[in-house]
Residue, then its C-alpha position, 0 to 999 in steps of 0.5 A: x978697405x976705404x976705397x970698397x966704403x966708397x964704391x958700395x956708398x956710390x953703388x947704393x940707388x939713392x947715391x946713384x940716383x941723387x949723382x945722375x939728377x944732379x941733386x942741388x939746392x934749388x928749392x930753397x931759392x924761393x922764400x920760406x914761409x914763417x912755419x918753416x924759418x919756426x921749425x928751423x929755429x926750433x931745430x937749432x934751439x933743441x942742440x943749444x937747448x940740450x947739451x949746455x944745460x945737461x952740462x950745468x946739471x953735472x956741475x950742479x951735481x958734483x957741487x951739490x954732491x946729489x948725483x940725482x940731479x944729473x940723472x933726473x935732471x938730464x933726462x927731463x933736459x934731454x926729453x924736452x930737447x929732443x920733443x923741441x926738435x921733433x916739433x922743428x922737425x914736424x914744422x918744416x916738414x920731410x921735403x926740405x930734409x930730403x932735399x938738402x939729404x939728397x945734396x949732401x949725399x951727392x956733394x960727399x959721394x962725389x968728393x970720396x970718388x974724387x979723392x979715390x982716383 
C-alpha cells in the first residue's frame, strides 16, 4: 500500500522533474534583502502569534466561566495570525516558496524511494 503512495508521488510531473534538476538551495546562497528577512519573520511571527494566544483565550475562558471569549476572541486571534502571515507570505514572495517546495519534495521523494528497495 505505502509502497503504490511512493510510486504515484514519484510519478507526479513536478516530483520527476524537481529529481531530474537536481532541485537545491542554491538560490539562497546570495544574501536576502530587508523585505524578504520582514516577510520571513512575519511568517514565524504568525505561528507564534496564533496558537499560545487562542490557548490563553481558552484559559481565560474556562476561569472567567464566559465561553464567548474563546469563541470571539479566538476568531479575531486566528484572523490576525493568518492575515500576519499573508503579509509575510506577500514580502518574500512565491519564488523562494517554490524554491525550497521543489527541494523538499525531492529530498523526501528520494528518501521514500530509498526506504522502499
Amino acid at each position: 500500500m505505502l509502497s503504490r503512495i511512493v510510486d504515484r508521488i514519484a510519478n507526479t510531473p513536478y516530483a520527476r522533474k524537481a529529481i531530474e534538476e537536481k532541485a537545491d538551495l542554491s538560490a539562497f546562497k546570495h544574501k536576502p534583502t530587508i523585505r524578504i528577512l520582514l516577510g520571513m519573520f512575519l511568517i514565524g511571527f504568525s505561528y507564534i502569534l496564533a496558537w499560545p494566544a487562542i490557548s490563553a483565550l481558552a484559559g481565560l475562558a474556562i476561569y472567567l466561566q464566559e465561553p464567548l471569549v474563546a469563541v470571539i476572541g479566538g476568531l479575531l486571534t486566528y484572523g490576525l495570525s493568518h492575515a500576519v502571515f499573508l503579509a509575510g507570505m506577500y514580502l518574500c514572495g512565491a519564488k523562494y516558496s517554490a524554491i525550497f517546495l521543489r527541494w523538499a519534495t525531492r529530498v523526501a521523494v528520494e528518501k521514500l524511494l530509498k526506504k522502499q528497495t
